[in-house]
N, C-alpha and C positions, 0 to 999 in steps of 0.2 A: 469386383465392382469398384473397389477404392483405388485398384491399378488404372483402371478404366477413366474413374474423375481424375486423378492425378495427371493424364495423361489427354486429356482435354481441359481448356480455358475457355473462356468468355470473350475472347477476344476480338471474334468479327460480332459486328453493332446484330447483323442480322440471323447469328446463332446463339444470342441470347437466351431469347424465348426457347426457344427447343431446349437447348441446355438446359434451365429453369426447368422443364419438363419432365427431364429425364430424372435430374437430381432429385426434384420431388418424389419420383414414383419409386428410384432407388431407396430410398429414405424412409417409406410409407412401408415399402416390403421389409425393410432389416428393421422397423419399428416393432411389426408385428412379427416377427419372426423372436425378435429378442424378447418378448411381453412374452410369449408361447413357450420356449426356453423355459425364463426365467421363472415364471408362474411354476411348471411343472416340476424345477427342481427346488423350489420351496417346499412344495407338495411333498416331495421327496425327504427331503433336510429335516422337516418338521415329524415326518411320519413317526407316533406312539407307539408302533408295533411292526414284527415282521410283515404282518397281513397287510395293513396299512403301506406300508412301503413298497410291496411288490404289484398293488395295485397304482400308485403313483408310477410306479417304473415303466407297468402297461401303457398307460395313457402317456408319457413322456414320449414313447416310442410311438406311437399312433400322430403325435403331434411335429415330431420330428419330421415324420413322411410328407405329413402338408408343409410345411417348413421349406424342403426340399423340394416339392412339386411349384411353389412358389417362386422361389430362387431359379428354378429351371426356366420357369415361363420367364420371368423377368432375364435371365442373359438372352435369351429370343430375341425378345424385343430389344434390348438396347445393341446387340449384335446385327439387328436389322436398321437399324439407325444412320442417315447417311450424314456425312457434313461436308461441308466445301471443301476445298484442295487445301487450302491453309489449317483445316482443323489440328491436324501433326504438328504444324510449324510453332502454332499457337501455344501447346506445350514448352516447347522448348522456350517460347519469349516468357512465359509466366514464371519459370520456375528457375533460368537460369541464373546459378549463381552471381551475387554481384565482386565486383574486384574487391581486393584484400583490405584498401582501404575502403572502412566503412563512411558513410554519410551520419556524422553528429550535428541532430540538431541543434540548435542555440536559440532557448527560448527568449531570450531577451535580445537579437538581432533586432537592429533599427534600421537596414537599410531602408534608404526611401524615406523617413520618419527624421531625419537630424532636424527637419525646422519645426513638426510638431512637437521634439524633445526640447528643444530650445524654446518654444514658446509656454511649455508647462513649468519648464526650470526657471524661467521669468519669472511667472507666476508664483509663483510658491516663494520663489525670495522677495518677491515684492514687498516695500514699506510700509502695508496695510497692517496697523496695528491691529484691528478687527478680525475674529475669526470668520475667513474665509474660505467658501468652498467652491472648486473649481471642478467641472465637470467636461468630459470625453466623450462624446455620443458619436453610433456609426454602427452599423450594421454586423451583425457575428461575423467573426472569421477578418473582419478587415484590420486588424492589432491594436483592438484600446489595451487591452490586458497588457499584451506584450509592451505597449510604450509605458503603460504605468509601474509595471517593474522593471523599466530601465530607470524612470524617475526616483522609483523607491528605494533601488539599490544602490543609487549613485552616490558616493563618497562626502560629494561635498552638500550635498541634499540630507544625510545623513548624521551628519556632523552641526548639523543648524537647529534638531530638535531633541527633547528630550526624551521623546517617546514617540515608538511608529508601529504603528498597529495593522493588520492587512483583514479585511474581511471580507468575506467572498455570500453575495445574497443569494440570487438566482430568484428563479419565478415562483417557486414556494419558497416566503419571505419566514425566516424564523425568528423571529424574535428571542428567543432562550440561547440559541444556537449562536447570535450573533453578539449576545453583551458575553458569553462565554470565551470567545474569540478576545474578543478587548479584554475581557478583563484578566484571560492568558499573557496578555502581555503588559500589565501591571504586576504579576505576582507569578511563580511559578507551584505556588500553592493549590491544593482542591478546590474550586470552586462548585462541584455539583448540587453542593447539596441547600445550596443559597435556594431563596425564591427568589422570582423572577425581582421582585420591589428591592431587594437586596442587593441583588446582582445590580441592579439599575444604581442603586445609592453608593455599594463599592465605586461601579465606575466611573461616576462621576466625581468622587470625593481621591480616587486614584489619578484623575487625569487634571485636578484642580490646579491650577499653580505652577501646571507644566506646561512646556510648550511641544506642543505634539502635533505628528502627522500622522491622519487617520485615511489609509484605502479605503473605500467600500467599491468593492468590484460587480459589475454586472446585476446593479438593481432595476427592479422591472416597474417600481408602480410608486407614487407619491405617498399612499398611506405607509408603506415601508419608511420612508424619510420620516415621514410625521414623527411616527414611534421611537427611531433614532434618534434623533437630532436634538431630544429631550436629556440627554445623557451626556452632551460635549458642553463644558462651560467653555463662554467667553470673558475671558482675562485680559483681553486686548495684550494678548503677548504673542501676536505674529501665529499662531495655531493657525493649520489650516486643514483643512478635508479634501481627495480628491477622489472624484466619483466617476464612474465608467456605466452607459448606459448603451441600450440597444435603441431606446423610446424618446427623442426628438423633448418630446411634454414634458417629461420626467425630467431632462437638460434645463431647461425651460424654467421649470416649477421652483428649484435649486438656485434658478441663476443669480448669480450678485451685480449689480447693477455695469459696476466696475470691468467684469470678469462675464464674458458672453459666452457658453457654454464652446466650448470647441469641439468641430466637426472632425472628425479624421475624416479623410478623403481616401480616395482609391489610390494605389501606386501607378504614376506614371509607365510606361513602357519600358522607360531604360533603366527604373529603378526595379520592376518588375522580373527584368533578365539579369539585372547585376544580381539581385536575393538569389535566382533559379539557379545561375551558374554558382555563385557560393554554396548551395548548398550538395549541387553534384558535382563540383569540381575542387572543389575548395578554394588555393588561391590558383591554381592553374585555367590558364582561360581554354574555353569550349573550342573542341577542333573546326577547323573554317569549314569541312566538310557539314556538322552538323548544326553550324550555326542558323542557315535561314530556316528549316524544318523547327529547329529549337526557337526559336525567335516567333513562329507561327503560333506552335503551341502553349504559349505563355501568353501571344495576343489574348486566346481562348479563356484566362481566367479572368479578364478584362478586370487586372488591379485588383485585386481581393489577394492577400497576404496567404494566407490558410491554401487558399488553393492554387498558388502558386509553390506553397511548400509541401503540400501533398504528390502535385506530381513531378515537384521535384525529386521527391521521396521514393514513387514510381519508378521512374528513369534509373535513379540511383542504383537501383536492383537489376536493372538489365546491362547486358553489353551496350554500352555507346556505339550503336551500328545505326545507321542510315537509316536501313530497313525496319528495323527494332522500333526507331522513333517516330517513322513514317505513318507504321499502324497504329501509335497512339494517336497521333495528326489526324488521322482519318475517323477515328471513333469521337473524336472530339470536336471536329466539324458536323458530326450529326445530332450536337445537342442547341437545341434554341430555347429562347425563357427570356426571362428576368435574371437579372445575376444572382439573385438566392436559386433559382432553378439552376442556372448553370453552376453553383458551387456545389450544389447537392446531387446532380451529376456527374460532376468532379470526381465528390465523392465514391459515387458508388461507382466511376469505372475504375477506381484507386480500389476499391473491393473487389471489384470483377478481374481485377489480376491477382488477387492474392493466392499463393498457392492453396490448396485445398485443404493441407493440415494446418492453415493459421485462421482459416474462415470460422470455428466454431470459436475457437480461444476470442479471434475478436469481438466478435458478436456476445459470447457470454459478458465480455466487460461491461458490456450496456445496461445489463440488468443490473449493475450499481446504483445508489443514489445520486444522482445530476452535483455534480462539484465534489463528490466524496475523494478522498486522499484512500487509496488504494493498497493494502500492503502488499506488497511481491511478494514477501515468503508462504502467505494465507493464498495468496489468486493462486499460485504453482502449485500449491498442493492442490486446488479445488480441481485447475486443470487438470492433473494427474487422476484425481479422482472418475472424475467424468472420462476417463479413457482418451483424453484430446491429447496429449503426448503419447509420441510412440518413440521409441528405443531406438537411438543412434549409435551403432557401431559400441562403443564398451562404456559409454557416459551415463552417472547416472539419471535418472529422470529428471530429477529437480534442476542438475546443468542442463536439459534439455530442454529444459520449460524457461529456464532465466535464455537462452538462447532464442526462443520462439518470441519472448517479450523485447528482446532485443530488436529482432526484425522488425517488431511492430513498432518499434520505435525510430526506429532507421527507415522506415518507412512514412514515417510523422503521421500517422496513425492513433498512437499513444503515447503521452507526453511524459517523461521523465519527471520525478517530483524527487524528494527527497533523498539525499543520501545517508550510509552509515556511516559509522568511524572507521569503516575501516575503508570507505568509498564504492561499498556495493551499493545496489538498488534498494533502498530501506522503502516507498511509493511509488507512486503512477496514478496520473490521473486521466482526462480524455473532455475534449471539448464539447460542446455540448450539442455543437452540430452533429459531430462525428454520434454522439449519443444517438440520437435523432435518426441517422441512418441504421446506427445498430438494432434501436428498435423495431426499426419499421421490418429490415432482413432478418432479422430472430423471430418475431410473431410471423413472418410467410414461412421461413424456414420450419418454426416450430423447434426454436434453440434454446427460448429460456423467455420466459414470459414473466412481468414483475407485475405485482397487484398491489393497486394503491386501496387502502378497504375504505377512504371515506366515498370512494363509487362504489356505489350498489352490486356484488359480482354473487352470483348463484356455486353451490358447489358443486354442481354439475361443470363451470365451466372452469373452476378449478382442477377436478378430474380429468379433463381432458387437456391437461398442457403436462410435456415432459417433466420441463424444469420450470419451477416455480419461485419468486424471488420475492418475500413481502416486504415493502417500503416503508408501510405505516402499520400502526396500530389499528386493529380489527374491529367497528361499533358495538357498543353494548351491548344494542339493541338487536343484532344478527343473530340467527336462530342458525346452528348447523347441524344438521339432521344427519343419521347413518344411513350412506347409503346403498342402496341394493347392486349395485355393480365394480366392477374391477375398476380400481384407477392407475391410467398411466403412468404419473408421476414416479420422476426417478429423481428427483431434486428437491427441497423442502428447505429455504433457508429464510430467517427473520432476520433483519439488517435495522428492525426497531432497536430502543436501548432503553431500557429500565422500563419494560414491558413487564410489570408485575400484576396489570390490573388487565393482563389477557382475558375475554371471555375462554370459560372450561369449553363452550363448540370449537371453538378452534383448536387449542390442546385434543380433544378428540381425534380432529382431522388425520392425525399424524399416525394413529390408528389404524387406519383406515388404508394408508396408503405404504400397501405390501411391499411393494416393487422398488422403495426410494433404495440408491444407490448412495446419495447425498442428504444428511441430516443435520443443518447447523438452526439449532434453539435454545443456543446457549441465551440467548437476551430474557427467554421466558422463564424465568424461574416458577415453574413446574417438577414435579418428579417423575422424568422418562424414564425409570427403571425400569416398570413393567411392561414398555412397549419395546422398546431396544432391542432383546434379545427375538423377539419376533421379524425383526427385519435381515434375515438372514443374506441379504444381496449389501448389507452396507459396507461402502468403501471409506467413507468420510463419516465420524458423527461428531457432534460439537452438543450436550446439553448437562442439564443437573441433574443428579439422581441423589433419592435419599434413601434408597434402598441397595442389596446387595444386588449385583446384577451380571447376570451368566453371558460373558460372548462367545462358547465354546463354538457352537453356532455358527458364527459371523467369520468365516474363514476367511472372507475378501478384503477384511479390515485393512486399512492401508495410515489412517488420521483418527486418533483417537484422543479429543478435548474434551474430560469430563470434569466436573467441580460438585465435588461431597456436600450435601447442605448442611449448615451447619444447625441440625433442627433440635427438638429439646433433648434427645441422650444424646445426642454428640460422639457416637461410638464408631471407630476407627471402621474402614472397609476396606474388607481386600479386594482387587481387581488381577482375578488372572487373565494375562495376555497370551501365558507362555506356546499356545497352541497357534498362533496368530503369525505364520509365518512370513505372509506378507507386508505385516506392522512396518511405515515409517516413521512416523511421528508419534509421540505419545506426550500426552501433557495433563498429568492429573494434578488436582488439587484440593485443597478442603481436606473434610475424613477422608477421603482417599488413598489407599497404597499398595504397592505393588506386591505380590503375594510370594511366598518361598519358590523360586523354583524347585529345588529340590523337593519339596513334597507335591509340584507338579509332575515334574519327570518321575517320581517313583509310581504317580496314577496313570501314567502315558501308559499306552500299548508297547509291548517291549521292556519297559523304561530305560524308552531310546532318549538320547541327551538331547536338549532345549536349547538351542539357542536363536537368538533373535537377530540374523545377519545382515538382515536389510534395515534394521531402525539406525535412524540419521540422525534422530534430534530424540532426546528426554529429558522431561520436565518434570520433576515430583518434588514433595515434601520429605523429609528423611523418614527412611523404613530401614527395619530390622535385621530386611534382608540385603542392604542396600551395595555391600561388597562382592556380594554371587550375581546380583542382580548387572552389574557393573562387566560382572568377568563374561556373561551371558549376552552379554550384547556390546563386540570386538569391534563395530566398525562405526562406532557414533562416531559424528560430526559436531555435535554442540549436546552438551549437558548443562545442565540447571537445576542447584538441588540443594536445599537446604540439610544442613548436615548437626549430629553433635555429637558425632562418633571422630577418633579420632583416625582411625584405622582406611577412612575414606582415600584416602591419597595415596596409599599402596596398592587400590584398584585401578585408580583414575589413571596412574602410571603404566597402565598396561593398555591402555586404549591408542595405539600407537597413529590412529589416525584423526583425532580430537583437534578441533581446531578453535571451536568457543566453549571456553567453560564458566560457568555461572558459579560461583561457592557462597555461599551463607553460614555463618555459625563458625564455631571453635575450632580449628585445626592445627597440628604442627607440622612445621615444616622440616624437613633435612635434605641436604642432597638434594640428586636430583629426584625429584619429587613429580612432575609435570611431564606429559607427556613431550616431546621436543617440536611437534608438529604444531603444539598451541599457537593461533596469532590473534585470539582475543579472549583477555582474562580479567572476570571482573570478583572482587570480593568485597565482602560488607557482612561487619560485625566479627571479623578474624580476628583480632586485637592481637597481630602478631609483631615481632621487634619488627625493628628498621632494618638489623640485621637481616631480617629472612629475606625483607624486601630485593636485599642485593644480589638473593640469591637465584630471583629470576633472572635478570641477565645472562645469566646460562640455556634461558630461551634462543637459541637461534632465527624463530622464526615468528619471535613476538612483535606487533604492530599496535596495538591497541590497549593499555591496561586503565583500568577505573576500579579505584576503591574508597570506599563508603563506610566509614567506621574503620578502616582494616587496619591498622596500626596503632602499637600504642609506642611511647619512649618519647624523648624531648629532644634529641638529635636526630637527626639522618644525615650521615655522612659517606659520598662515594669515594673510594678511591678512586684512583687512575686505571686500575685494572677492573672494576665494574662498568661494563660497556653495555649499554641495550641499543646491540646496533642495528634492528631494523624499528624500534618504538617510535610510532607516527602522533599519537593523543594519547595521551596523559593526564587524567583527571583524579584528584585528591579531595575530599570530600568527609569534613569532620573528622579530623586528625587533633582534638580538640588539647593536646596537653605537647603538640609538635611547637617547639622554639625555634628551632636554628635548623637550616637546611647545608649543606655543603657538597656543593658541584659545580664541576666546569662544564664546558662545551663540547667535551670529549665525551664524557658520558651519554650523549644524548646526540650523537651525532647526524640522525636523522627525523627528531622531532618537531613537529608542522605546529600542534597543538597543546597549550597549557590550561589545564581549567583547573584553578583553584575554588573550593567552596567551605564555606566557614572554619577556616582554620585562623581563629580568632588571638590565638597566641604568638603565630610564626612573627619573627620579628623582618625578615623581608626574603624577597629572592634574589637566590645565589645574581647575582653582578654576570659573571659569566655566561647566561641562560642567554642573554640576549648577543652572544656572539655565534649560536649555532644560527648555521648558516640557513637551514630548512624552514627557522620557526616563522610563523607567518599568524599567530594569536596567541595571544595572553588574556585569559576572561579571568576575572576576578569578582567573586560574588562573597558576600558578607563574611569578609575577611579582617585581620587585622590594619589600621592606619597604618604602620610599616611595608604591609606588601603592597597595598595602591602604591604607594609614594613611590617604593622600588622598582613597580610595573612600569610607573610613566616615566620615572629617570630612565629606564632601557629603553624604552619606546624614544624619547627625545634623544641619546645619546646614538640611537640608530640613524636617525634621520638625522644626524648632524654628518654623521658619514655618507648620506644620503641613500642609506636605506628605508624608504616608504614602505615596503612590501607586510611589514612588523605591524599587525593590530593590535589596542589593547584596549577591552571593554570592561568597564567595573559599574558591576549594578547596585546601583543607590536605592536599597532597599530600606535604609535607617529612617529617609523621609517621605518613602512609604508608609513607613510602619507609624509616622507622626503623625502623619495626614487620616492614617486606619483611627488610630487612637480617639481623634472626631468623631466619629460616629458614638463612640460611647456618650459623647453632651450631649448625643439628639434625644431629647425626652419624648421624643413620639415613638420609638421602640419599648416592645414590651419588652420581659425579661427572658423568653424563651430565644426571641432574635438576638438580643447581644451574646444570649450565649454561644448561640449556630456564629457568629462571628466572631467572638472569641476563637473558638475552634478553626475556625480558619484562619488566623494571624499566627496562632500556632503552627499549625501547618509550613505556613511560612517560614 
């Protein structure tokens, strides 16, 4: 059946519907087919006795046969199925591969936009001592976002303020959510645990005196400004706000007499095809063959941005043939509307060609929160979980899932956010249109249903959705009763955060539902221990337990994020995994730890040897066992692991395919030490010489290292013969008794990135640093008055050779922390707030 979808698209307008038909009624039989399964080998898994389990075995086998009678009728019918002449063809335009060069988006592309960017750049330099705010209105999808971070970004827009803040509202306005935003970029301290009154007095007492630019992106409603706008002083030092709306009134309500909100407009036609062709061709122009068909197709998005880069994103994916283009032209002359209908038909015929194994990944992203920042590494494993990636040729899954996210990106689908250090995918996020579509095809489909609990929802109709994604917190006041039937649910995730005042009916819930595949309740602090090992179908589980808890069970285990509570005995637990063959990910924490293999393998059957071949990532606390535990699992990719043994690195050194490792705690070093495959090494709290330091260079394939506490000595000095020649970022981070540094530009022959952080003694940096050719930053954060001064003479001494390309950021936290110091005169705090504010200066 999934050869069968694979091998038909959606391609003609009038085999939609049928399609749509077919798919459902596939989906409905391997629904119930896999609940039938699945039920009967729980049945089984669970069984207390021989008797018990031979009777399970009967009915499995009874159930299988209708299983099979089902599947039977179903190939009938869909083998009696006719489609047009093109239905064949249709495959191939969906699926086939696109040319080697990919299509990257550029979310800050302004074609069409230079005199809207010129008129905001106006604005904002303008000699209005008064803090003003300038606003963008215009319809989703037509580019305020995108023109406001080209404003935001831009150098010399950059260089004019003291502080630039980005905040993103959306149509549930959060007020907590939003002075946390700002007030992240006054301090890189904790702010959680402020009340709201606090957060509001930091912020403003942070932003006093400074001249700053504040984004608020995409707010829906005037009462949201109200609440805002209480938190920015005017100093009449040129401050100004820029605001992005969908809502005309909202533009309106903001306006400054001066400053009349600004419309963005549609892109003209030729700006229209200039964007299309950038972004399928790059700088080469479109064959004359496909130019007037191309030229057609672009009339079709009539000027909306979004949907000129979506099907450009389309195109992008197929052969540049005649034909190829011709039948999008014709699907696209069958939609009429209003141009929100026509963009949202856009859309979904931009889904209606996606091939059939990217359709569910897309769609699951929607059950996200509207504007959430996405982590890639967390969504690829979920996908994995949910069975949506399938195994390509000899690649692991997780490259197969960062390749799925890719398409949907090249397909401008899903928008690239965040990178690492080391320049992978660290986010993603997704428009909120695109949201909008997803939802609406995930609840027909039945891919992933999100409950918002301040609406009324019954748990009847919570049982009846596969996958379940809660957004909010559940009412008090909701009563959830046990129910008398089987529920579907194969998915169970809370996306709330500091959900400790869960009503227990809901904690219940989870009970309840046998079949979940997917379990992430990490947010609720509850103790899942005694439900956990009852879900014997789990692939993924994320929650807390304060109990011992058996997964001997859970053979499917593939993600496992638990956190030990830390409740009144406080007494260590062990967690055996060692039976868990399919385990990728493990990341325990709290009392939690990982238990002797060795007295696993001697209870095994046989006691045949353990090892764990597929885990790719481990995350723990230091255990006892933590050197066998190491030799037992050959093929990690990233460990993370606090240590105080010193014997750690004579495992570590045998993991010959390691590429992130995390250390914590006391080690020494000799020799080679590390495995040679490492390309990102971070430590804190190693306090080893300077010397050892030089003795990574003997990394070949190091990119990335950050240390945090990890040296102690008052020199660091390289020779000419310590080379770290591929080291991209570089960050040093409380090195608090370092003086003198000494290094040329040889040493460091490929480094992009410097971040220094409170190394309050160094008296400057090496002179030299600033002749490697690669570096392109220098951040300096609460450092000694010798390394700013040394930061900006290289910076100025670059640009007199006429290197611009050299940044150097140094954060002025001192008159932060003068400005924090103010709120101690305020006599209207009690003493329990200055002290929650103390604690956060500390922090600081």
């Amino acid at each position: 059946m999934q050869v069968f979808l694979d091998n038909t698209t959606k391609e003609e307008a009038k085999d939609i519907e049928t399609l749509k038909a077919i798919e459902k009624r596939i989906r409905d039989v391997m629904y119930k087919a896999e609940d039938k399964v699945d039920s009967s080998l729980r049945s089984i898994i669970l069984a207390d006795c021989t008797e018990s389990r031979e009777g399970a075995c009967k009915f499995f086998e009874e159930e299988l046969v209708k299983v099979e009678k089902d599947v039977d009728s179903l190939r009938q019918e869909v083998m009696q199925m006719e489609f047009n002449k093109h239905g064949r063809r249709s495959a191939e335009l969906a699926t086939t591969p696109s040319s080697p060069e990919k299509i990257k988006i550029e979310e800050n592309t302004i074609i069409g936009m230079e005199d809207d960017f010129n008129t905001i750049l106006d604005r904002l330099t303008a000699q209005t001592d008064e803090l003003t705010v300038i606003s963008i209105f215009g319809m989703g999808g037509i580019g305020k976002t995108t023109l406001a971070k080209k404003v935001f970004g831009d150098s010399f827009i950059r260089s004019r303020f003291d502080k630039h803040t980005w905040v993103t509202i959306s149509q549930e306005y959060n007020e907590r959510q939003m002075l946390l935003e700002v007030a992240s970029s006054i301090t890189t301290g904790s702010n959680q645990e402020m009340s709201d009154n606090q957060l509001m007095e930091f912020v403003y007492r942070g932003l006093k005196g400074r001249r700053f630019l504040i984004v608020i992106d995409d707010i829906w409603s005037t009462e949201a400004w109200d609440q805002m706008q209480r938190i920015f002083p005017n100093d009449d030092n040129r401050s100004r706000i820029l605001l992005t709306t969908r809502l005309k009134y909202v533009a309106d309500y903001v306006n400054f007499p001066d400053y009349p909100p600004h419309s963005k407009s549609f892109l003209s036609l030729d700006d229209s095809w200039n964007l299309f062709t950038e972004k399928v061709f790059k700088k080469d122009p479109c064959p004359h063959l496909l130019e007037e068909v191309g030229k057609h197709i672009v009339q079709q998005c009539r000027g909306l941005p979004l949907s000129v880069v979506v099907v450009a994103g389309l195109l992008g994916k197929m052969d540049p043939t005649h034909d190829n283009w011709r039948k999008v032209e014709e699907n696209l002359n069958s939609f009429f509307g209003t141009v929100s209908e026509q963009c949202q038909s856009i859309l979904s015929l931009s889904y209606s060609y996606l091939p059939q194994y990217l359709r569910a990944c897309f769609l699951y992203i929607g059950g996200f929160p509207e504007d959430m920042e996405i982590g890639v590494s967390k969504l690829i494993r979920l996908w994995i979980a949910e069975q949506f990636v399938k195994a390509r040729s000899n690649k692991r899954l997780e490259v197969v899932g960062e390749e799925y996210l890719e398409e949907l990106i090249d397909r401008s689908l899903i928008l690239a956010d965040r990178l690492t250090a080391r320049g992978r995918r660290r986010s993603c996020k997704i428009h909120d249109l695109l949201r909008q579509l997803c939802l609406r095809e995930a609840h027909s489909e039945n891919v992933v249903h999100t409950m918002n609990w301040k609406v009324p929802m019954s748990l009847e109709a919570l049982f009846d959705q596969r996958r379940v994604i809660l957004l909010s917190k559940p009412q008090g006041t909701q009563v959830f009763p046990t129910m008398n039937r089987s529920a579907i649910t194969r998915t169970f995730i809370s996306m709330e955060f500091c959900s400790t005042c869960f009503p227990k009916g809901i904690y219940s819930i989870v009970s309840q539902l046998k079949l979940l595949k997917v379990l992430d309740v990490l947010s609720i602090e509850y103790d899942f221990s005694w439900v956990i090992p009852q879900l014997v179908h789990l692939r993924y589980v994320a929650a807390t337990i304060m109990e011992d808890v058996s997964l001997v069970n859970l053979r499917n285990l593939q993600t496992i994020i638990l956190e030990g509570y830390y409740g009144s005995t406080e007494l260590r637990q062990p967690l055996d995994i060692w039976t868990l063959s399919e385990i990728r990910y493990v990341d325990i924490g709290g009392t939690l730890y990982i238990s002797n293999p060795l007295v696993a393998e001697n209870n095994s059957i046989g006691k045949q040897a353990l090892f764990l071949n597929n885990l790719q990532t481990l995350c723990l606390d230091d255990s006892p066992f933590v050197a066998e535990i190491i030799r037992r699992t050959p093929n990690l990719k990233k460990l993370k692991i606090l240590v105080n043994r010193h014997t750690i690195l004579d495992s570590v050194n045998l993991l010959e395919k390691l590429e992130i490792l995390y250390l914590a705690g006391q080690v020494i070093f000799s020799g080679n030490i590390l495995p040679s495959n490492l390309k990102k090494l971070s430590l804190a709290y190693t306090w080893i010489a300077w010397e050892d330091m030089n003795l990574l260079a003997n990394l070949p394939n190091l990119e990335v290292f950050t240390g945090y506490s990890a040296f102690h000595g008052t020199d660091w000095k390289l020779n000419e013969d310590v080379v770290f020649r591929k080291l991209k970022y570089l960050l040093l981070c409380e090195c608090l008794n370092l003086q003198r540094w000494e290094a040329g530009s040889d040493n460091f022959p490929k480094l992009e990135k410097l971040l220094l952080r409170k190394l309050v003694e160094l008296e400057e940096i090496p002179p030299s640093v600033g002749e490697i050719m690669t570096l392109k930053l220098i951040q300096i954060d609460r450092c000694s008055s010798g390394v700013e001064i040394s930061a900006n003479k290289i910076q100025e001494e670059q640009q007199s050779w006429g290197n611009y390309e050299l940044h150097v950021e140094i954060i002025d936290y001192q008159s932060t922390l003068k400005q924090l110091d103010e709120i101690f005169e305020n006599e209207s705090l009690n003493s329990e707030e200055i002290c929650q504010i103390a604690d956060d200066i500390r922090s600081i």
